[in-house]
N, C-alpha and C positions, 0 to 999 in steps of 0.2 A: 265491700269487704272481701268476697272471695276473688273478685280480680288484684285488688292488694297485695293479698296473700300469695296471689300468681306471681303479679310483678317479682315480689319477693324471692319468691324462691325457685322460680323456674330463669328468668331470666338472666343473672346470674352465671348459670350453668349452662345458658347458649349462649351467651358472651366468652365465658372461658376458653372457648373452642376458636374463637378469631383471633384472639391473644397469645393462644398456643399455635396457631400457624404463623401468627406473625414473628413469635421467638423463633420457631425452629425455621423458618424461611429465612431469619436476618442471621441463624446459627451456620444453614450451610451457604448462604451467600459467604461467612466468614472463614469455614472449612476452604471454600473453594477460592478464593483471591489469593493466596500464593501461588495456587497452580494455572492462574487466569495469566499470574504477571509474566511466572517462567514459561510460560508458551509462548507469550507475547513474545520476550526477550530470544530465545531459540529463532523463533520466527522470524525477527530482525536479523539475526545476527547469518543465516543460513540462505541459500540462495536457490528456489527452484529450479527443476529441470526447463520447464517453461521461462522464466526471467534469464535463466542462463541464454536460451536460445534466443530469447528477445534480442538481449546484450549483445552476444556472437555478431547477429545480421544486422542493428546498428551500428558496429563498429566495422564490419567490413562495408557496408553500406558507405559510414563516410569516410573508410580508406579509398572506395572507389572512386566517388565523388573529388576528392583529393587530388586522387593519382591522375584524373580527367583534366580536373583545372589546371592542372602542373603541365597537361600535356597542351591545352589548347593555347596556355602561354607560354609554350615554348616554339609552337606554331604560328601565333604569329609573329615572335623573335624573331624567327625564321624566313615571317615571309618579308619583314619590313626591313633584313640583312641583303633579300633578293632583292627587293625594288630598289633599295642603294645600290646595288652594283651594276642593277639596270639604266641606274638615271643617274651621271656623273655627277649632273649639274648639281647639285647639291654642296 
């Protein structure tokens, strides 16, 4: 009988307490999701000093690369323009 009576009325009133963290946790979860999205959104939209310097040295990266290939075929344009002038027979 007096456990009953426990059940009844004490239990109750320590369940309340999980049910009110669960409200006020899903309240500011819902406070906080406009300001989660526009960070997000800013965040994309914006570019570190870090990814800036990223970007910079792979683009010069394969401008150089580039400017190499462009050089080594024109080197041997150059050399197989000599060996025709070397070798008539052609």
């Amino acid at each position: 009988m007096l456990l009953r009576c426990f059940c009844i009325l004490v239990l109750p009133a320590a369940l309340a307490g999980c049910v009110a963290t669960a409200v006020a946790g899903a309240a500011v979860a819902v406070v906080k999701a406009p300001f989660q999205v526009a960070g997000a959104a800013v965040d994309g939209l914006t570019t570190s000093q870090e990814e800036a310097d990223r970007n910079a040295g792979k683009k010069a990266r394969k401008e150089r690369e580039a400017a190499e290939k462009a050089q080594k075929k024109a080197d041997k344009a150059a050399r197989k323009a000599a060996d025709q002038d070397r070798d008539p027979s052609d």
